[in-house]
ZAMARGU-680198 format. One record per residue: residue in one letter; x, y, z of N, C-alpha, C, O in turn; residue number from 1. Coordinates in nm, 2 decimals, padded with zeros to 4 digits, always signed. Layout:
REM residues N
<node resn="A" n_px="X" n_py="Y" n_pz="Z" ca_px="X" ca_py="Y" ca_pz="Z" c_px="X" c_py="Y" c_pz="Z" o_px="X" o_py="Y" o_pz="Z" resi="NUM"/>
...
REM end
This chain:
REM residues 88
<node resn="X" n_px="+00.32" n_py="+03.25" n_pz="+02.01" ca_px="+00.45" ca_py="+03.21" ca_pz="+02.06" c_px="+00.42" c_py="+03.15" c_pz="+02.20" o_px="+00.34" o_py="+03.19" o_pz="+02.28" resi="1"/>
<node resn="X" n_px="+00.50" n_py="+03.05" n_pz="+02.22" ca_px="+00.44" ca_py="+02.96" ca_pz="+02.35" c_px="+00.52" c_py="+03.03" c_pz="+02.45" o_px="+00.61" o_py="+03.10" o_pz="+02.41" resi="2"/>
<node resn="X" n_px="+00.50" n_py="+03.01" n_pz="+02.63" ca_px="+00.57" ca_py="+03.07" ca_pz="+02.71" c_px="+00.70" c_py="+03.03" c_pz="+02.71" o_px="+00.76" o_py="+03.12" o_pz="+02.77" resi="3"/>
<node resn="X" n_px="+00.79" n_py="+02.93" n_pz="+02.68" ca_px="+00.90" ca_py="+02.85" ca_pz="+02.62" c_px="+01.00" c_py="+02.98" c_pz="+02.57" o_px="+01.10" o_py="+03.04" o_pz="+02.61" resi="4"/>
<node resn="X" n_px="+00.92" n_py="+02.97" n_pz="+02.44" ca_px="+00.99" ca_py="+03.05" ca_pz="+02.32" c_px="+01.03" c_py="+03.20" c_pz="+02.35" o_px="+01.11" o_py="+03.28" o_pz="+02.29" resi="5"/>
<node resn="X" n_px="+00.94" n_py="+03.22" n_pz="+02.47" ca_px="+00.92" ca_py="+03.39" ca_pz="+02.48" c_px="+01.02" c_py="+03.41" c_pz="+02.60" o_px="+01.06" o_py="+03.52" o_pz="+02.62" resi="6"/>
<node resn="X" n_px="+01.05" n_py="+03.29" n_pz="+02.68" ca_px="+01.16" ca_py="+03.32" ca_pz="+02.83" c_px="+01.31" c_py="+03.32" c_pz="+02.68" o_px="+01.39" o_py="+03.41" o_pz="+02.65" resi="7"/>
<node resn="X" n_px="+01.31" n_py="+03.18" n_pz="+02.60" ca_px="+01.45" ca_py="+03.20" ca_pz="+02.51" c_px="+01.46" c_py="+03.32" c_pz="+02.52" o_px="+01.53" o_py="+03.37" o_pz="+02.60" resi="8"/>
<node resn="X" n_px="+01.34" n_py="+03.40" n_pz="+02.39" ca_px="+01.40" ca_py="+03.53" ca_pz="+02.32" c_px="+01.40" c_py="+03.62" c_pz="+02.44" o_px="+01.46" o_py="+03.72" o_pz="+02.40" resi="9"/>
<node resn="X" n_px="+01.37" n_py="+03.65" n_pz="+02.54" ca_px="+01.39" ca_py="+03.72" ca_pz="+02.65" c_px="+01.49" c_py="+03.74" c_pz="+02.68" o_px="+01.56" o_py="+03.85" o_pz="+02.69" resi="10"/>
<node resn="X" n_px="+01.54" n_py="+03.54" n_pz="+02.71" ca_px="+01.70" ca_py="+03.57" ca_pz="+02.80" c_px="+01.76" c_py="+03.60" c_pz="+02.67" o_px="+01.82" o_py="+03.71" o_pz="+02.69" resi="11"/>
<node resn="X" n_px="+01.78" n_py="+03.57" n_pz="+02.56" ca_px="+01.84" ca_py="+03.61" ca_pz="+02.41" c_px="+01.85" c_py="+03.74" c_pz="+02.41" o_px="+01.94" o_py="+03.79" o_pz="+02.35" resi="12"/>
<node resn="X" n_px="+01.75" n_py="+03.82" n_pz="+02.49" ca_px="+01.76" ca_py="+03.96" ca_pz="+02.45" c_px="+01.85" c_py="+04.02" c_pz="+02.55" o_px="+01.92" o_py="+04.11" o_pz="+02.50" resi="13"/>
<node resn="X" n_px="+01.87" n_py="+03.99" n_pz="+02.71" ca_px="+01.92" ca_py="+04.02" ca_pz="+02.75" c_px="+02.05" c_py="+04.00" c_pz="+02.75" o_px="+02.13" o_py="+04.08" o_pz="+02.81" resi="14"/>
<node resn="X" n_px="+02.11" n_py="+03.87" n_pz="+02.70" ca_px="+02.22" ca_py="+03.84" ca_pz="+02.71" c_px="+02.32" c_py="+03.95" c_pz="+02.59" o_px="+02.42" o_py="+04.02" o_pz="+02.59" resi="15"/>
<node resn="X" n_px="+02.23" n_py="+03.93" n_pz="+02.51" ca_px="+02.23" ca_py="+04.03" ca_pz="+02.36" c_px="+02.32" c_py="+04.16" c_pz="+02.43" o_px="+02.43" o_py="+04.20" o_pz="+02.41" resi="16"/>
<node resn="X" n_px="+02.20" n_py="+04.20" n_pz="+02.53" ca_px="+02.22" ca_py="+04.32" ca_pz="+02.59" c_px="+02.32" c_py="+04.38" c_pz="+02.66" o_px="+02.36" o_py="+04.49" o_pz="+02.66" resi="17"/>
<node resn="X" n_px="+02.36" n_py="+04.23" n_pz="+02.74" ca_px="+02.46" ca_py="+04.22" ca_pz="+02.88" c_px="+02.61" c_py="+04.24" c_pz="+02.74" o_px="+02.69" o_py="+04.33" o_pz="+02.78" resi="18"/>
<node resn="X" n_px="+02.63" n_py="+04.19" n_pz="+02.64" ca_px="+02.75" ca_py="+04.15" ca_pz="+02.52" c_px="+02.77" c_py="+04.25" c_pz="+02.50" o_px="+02.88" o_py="+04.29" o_pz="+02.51" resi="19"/>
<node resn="X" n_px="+02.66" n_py="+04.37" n_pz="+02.43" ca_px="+02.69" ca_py="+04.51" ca_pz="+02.37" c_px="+02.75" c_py="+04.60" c_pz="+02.48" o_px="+02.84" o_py="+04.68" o_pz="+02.47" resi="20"/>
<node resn="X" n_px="+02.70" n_py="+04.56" n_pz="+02.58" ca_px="+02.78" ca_py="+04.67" ca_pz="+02.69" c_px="+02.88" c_py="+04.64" c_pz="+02.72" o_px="+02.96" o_py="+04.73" o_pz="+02.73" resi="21"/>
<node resn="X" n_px="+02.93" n_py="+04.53" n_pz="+02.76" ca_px="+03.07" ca_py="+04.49" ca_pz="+02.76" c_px="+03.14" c_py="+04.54" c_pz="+02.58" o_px="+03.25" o_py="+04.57" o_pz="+02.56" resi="22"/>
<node resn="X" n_px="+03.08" n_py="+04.53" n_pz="+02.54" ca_px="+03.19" ca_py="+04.53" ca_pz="+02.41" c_px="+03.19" c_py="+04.72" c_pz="+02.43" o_px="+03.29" o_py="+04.77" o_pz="+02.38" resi="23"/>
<node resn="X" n_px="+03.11" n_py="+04.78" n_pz="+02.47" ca_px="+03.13" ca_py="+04.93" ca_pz="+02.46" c_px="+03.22" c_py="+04.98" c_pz="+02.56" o_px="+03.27" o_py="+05.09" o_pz="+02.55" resi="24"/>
<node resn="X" n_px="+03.22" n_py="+04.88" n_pz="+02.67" ca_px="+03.32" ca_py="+04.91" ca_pz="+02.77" c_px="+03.43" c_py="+04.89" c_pz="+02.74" o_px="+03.52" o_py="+04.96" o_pz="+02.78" resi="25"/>
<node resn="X" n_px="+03.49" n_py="+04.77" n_pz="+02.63" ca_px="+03.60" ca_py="+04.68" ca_pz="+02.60" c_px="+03.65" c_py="+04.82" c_pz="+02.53" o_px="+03.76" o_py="+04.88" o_pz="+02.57" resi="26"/>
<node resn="X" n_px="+03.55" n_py="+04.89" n_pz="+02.38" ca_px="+03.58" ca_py="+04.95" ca_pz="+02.28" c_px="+03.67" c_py="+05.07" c_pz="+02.38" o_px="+03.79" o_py="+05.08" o_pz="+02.36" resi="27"/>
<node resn="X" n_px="+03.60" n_py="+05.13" n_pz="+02.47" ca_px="+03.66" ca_py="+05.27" ca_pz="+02.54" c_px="+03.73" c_py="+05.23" c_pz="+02.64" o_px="+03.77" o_py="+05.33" o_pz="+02.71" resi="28"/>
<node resn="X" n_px="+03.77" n_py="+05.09" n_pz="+02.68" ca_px="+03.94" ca_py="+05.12" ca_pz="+02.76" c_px="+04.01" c_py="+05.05" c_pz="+02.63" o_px="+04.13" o_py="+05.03" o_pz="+02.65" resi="29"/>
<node resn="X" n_px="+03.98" n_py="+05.01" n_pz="+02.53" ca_px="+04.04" ca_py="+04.99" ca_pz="+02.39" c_px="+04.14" c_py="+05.14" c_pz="+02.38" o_px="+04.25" o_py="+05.17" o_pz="+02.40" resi="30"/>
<node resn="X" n_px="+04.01" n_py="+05.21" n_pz="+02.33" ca_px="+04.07" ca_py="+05.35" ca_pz="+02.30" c_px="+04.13" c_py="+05.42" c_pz="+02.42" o_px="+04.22" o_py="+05.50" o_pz="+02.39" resi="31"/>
<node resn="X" n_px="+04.11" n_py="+05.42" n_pz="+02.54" ca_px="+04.17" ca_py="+05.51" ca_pz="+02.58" c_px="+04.36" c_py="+05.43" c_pz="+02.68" o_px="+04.44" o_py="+05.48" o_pz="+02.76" resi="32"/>
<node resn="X" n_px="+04.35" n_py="+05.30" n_pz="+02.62" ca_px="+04.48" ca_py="+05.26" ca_pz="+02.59" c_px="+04.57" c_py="+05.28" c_pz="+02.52" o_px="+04.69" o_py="+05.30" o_pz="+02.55" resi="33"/>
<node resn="X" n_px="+04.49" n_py="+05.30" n_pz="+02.38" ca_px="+04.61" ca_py="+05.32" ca_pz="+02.22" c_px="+04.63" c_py="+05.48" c_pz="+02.28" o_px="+04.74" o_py="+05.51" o_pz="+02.31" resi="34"/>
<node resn="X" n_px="+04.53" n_py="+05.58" n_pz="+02.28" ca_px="+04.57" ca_py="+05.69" ca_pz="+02.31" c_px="+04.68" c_py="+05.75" c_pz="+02.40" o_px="+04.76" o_py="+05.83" o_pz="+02.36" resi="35"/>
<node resn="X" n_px="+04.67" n_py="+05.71" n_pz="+02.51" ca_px="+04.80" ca_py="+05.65" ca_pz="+02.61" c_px="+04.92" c_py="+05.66" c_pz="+02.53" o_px="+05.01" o_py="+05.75" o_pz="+02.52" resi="36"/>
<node resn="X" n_px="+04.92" n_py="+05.52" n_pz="+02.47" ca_px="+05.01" ca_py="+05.51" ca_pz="+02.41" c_px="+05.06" c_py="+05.59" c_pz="+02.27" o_px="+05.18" o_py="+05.58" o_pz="+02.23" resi="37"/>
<node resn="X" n_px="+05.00" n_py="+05.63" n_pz="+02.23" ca_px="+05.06" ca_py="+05.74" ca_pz="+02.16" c_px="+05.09" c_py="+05.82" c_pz="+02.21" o_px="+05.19" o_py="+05.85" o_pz="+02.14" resi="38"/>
<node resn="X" n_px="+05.08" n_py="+05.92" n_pz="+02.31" ca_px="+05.11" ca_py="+05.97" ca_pz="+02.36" c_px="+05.24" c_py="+05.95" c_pz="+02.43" o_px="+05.32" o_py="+06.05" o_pz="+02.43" resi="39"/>
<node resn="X" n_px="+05.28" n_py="+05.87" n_pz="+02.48" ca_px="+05.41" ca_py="+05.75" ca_pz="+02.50" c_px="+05.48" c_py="+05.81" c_pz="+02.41" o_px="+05.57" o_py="+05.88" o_pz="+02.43" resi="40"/>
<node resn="X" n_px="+05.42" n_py="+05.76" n_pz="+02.29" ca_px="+05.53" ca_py="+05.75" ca_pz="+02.20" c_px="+05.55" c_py="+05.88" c_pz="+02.17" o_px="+05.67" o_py="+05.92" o_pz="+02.16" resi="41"/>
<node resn="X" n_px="+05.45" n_py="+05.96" n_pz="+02.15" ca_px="+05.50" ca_py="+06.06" ca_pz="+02.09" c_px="+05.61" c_py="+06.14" c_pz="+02.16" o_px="+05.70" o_py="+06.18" o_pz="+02.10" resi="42"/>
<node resn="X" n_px="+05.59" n_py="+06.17" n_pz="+02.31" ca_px="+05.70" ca_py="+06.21" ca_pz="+02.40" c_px="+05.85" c_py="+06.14" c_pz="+02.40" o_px="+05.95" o_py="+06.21" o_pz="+02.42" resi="43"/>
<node resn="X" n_px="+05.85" n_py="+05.97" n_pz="+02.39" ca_px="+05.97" ca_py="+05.96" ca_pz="+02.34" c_px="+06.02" c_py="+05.95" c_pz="+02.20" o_px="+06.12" o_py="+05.88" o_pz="+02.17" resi="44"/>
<node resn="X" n_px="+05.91" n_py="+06.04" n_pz="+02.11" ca_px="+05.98" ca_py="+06.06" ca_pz="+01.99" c_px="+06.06" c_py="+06.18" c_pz="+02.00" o_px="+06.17" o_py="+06.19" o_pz="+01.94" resi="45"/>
<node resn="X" n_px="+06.00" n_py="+06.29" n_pz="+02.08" ca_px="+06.04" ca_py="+06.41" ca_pz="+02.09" c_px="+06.15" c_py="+06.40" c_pz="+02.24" o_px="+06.20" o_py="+06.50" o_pz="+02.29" resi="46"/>
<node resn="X" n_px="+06.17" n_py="+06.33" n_pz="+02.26" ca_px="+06.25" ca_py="+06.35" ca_pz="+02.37" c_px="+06.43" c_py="+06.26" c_pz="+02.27" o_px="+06.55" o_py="+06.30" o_pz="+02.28" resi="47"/>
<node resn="X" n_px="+06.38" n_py="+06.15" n_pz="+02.20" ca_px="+06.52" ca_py="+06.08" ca_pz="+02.10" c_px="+06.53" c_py="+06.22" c_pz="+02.01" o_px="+06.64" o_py="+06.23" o_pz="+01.95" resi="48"/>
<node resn="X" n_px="+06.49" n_py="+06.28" n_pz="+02.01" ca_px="+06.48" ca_py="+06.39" ca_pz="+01.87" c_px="+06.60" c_py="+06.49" c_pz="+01.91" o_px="+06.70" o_py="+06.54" o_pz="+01.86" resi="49"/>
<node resn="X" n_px="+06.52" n_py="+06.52" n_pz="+02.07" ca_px="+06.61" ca_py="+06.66" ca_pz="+02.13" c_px="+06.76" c_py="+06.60" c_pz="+02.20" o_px="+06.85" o_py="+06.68" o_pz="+02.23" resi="50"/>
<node resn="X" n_px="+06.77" n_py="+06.46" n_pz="+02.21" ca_px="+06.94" ca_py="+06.37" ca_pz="+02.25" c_px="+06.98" c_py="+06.35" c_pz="+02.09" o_px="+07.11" o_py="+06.35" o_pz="+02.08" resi="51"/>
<node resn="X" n_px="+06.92" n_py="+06.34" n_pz="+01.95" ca_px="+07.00" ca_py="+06.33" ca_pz="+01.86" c_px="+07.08" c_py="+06.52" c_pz="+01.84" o_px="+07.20" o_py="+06.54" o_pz="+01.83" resi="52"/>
<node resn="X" n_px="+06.98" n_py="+06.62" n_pz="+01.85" ca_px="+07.02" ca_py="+06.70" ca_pz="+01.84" c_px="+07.07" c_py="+06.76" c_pz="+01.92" o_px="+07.08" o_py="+06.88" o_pz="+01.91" resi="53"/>
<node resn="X" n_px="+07.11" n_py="+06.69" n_pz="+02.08" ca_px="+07.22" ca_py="+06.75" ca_pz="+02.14" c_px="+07.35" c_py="+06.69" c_pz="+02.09" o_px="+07.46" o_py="+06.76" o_pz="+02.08" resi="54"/>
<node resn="X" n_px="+07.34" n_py="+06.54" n_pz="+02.05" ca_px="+07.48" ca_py="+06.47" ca_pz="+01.99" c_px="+07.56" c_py="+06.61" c_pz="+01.89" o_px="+07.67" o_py="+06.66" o_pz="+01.89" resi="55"/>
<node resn="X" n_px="+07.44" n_py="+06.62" n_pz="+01.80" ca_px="+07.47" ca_py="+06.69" ca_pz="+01.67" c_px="+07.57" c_py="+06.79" c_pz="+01.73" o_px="+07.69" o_py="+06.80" o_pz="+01.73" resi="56"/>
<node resn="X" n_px="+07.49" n_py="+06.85" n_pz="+01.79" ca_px="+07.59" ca_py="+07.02" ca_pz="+01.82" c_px="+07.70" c_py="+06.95" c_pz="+01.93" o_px="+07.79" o_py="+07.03" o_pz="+01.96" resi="57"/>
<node resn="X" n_px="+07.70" n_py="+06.84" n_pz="+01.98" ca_px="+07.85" ca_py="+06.82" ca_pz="+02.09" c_px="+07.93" c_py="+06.78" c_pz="+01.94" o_px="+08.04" o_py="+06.83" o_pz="+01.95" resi="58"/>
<node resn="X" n_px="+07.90" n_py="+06.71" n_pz="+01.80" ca_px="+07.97" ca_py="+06.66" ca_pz="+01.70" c_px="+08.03" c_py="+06.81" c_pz="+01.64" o_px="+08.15" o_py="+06.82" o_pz="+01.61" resi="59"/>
<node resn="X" n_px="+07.95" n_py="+06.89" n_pz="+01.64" ca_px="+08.01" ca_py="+07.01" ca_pz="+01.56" c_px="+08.06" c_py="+07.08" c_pz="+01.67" o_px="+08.14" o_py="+07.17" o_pz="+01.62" resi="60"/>
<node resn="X" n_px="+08.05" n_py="+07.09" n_pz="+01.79" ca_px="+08.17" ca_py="+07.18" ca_pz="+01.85" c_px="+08.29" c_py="+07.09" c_pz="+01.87" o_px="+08.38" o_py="+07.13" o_pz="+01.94" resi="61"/>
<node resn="X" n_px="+08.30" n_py="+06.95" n_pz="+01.81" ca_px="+08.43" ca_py="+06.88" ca_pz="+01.89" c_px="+08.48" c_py="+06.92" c_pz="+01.75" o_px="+08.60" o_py="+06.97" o_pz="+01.75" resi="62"/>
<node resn="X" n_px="+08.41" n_py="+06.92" n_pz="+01.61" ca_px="+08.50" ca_py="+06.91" ca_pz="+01.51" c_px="+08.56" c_py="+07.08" c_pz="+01.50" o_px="+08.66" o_py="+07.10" o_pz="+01.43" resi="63"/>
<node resn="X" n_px="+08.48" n_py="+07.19" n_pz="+01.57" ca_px="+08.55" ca_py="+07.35" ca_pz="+01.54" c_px="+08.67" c_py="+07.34" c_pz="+01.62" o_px="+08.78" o_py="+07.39" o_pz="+01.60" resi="64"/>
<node resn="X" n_px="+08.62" n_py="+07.24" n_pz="+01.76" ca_px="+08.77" ca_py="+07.22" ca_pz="+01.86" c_px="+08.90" c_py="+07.18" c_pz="+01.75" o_px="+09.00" o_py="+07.24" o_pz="+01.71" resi="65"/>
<node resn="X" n_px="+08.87" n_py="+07.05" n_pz="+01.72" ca_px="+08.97" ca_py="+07.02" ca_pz="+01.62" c_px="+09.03" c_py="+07.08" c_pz="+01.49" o_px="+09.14" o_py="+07.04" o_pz="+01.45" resi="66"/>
<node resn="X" n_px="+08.97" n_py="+07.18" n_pz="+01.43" ca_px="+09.00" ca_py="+07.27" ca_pz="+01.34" c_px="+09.06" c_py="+07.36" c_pz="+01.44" o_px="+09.19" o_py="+07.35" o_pz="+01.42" resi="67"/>
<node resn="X" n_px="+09.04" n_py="+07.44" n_pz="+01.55" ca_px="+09.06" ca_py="+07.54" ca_pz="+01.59" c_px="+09.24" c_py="+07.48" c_pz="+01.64" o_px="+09.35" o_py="+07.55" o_pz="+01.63" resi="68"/>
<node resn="X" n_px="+09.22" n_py="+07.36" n_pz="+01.68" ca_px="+09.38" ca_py="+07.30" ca_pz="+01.74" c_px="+09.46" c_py="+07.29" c_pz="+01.69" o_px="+09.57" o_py="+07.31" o_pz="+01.75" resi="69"/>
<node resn="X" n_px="+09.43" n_py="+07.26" n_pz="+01.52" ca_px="+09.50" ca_py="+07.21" ca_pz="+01.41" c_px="+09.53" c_py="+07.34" c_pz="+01.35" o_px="+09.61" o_py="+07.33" o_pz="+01.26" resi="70"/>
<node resn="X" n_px="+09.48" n_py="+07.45" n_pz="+01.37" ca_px="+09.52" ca_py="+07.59" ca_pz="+01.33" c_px="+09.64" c_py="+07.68" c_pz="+01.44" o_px="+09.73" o_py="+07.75" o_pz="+01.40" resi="71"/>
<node resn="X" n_px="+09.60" n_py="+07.66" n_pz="+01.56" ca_px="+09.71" ca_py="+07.68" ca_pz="+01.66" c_px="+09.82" c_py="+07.59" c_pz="+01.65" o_px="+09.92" o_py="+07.64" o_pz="+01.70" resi="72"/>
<node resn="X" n_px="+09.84" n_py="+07.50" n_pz="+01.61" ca_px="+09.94" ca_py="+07.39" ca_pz="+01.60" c_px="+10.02" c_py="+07.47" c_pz="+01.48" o_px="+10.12" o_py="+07.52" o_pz="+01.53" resi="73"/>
<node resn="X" n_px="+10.00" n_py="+07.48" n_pz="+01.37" ca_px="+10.03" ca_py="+07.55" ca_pz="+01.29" c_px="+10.07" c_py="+07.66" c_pz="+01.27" o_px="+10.13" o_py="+07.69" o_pz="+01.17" resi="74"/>
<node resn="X" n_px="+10.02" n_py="+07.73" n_pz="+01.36" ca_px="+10.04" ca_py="+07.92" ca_pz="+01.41" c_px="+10.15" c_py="+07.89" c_pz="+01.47" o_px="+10.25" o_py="+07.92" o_pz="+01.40" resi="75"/>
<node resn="X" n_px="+10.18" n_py="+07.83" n_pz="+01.60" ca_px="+10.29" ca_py="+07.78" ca_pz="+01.69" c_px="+10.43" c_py="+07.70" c_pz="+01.59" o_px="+10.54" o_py="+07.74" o_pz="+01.62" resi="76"/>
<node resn="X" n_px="+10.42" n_py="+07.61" n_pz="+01.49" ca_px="+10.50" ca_py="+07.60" ca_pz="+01.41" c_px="+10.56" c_py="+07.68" c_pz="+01.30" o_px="+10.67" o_py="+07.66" o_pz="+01.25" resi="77"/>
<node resn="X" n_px="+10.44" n_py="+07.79" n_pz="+01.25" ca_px="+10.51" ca_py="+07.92" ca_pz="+01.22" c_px="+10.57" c_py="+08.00" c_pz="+01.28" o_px="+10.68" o_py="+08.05" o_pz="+01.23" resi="78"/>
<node resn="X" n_px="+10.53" n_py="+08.05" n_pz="+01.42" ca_px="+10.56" ca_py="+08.15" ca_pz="+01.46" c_px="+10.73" c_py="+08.10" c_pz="+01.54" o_px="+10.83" o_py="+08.16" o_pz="+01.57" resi="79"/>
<node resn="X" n_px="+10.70" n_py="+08.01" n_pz="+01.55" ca_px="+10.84" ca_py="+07.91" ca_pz="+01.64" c_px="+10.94" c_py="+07.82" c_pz="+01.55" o_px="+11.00" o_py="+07.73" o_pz="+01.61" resi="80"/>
<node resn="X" n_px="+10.98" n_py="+07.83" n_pz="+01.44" ca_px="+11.01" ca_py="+07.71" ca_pz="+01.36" c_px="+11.11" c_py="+07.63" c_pz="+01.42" o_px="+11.16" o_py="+07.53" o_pz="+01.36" resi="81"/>
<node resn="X" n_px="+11.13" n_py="+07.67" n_pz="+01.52" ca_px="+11.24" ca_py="+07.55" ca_pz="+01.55" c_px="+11.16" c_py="+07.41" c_pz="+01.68" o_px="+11.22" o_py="+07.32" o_pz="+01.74" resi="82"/>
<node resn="X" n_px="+11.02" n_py="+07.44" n_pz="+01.69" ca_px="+10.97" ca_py="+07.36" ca_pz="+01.78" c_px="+10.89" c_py="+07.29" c_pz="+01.61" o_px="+10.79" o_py="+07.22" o_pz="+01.63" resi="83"/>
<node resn="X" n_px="+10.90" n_py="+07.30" n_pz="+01.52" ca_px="+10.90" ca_py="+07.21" ca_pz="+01.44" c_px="+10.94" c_py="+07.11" c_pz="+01.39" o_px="+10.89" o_py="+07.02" o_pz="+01.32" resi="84"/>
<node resn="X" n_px="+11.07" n_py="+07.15" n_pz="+01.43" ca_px="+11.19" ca_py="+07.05" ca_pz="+01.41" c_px="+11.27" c_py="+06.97" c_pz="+01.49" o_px="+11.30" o_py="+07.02" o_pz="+01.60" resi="85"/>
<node resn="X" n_px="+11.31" n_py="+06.85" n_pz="+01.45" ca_px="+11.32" ca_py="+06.73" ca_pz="+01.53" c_px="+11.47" c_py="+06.78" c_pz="+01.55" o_px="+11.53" o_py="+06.86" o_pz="+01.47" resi="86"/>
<node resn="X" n_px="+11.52" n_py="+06.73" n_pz="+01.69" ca_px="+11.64" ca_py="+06.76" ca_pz="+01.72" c_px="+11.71" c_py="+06.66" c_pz="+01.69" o_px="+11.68" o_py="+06.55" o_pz="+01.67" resi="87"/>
<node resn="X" n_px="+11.86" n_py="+06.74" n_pz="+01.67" ca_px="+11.97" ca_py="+06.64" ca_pz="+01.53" c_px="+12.09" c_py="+06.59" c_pz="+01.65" o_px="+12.19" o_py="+06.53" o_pz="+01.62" resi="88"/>
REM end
């Protein structure tokens, strides 16, 4: 192999060399981006989770409110019958 051929595969090897290590650097701020971000996400999966299940229980105490009103409404129209009735 002439001295030519031997500086190529030289700088060939090095450059070779200089590419793998960037790409192992690229690979692990690769990963430790996605990871991040799942992490992201996973916190605002669990955080929409615990706002849908505060909605829930503000839905079910507004509807016992409304049962509970529509039952006093009723108690008060029994117990009173004449505030049931439209004046003549």
């Amino acid at each position: 192999m002439s001295r030519a051929q031997a500086e190529v595969a030289e700088t060939f090897r090095l450059f070779h060399s200089l590419l793998e290590e960037r790409k192992t650097e690229v690979l692990r701020e690769l990963e430790a981006t996605f990871s991040s971000k799942q992490v992201a996400m996973a916190i605002c999966t669990q955080r929409t989770q615990e706002a849908v299940e505060k909605i829930y229980n503000v839905s079910q105490i507004l509807q016992i409110f409304n049962a509970t009103q529509y039952i006093l409404i009723v108690c008060i129209m029994g117990i009173h019958p004449t505030l049931g009735k439209s004046p003549v």
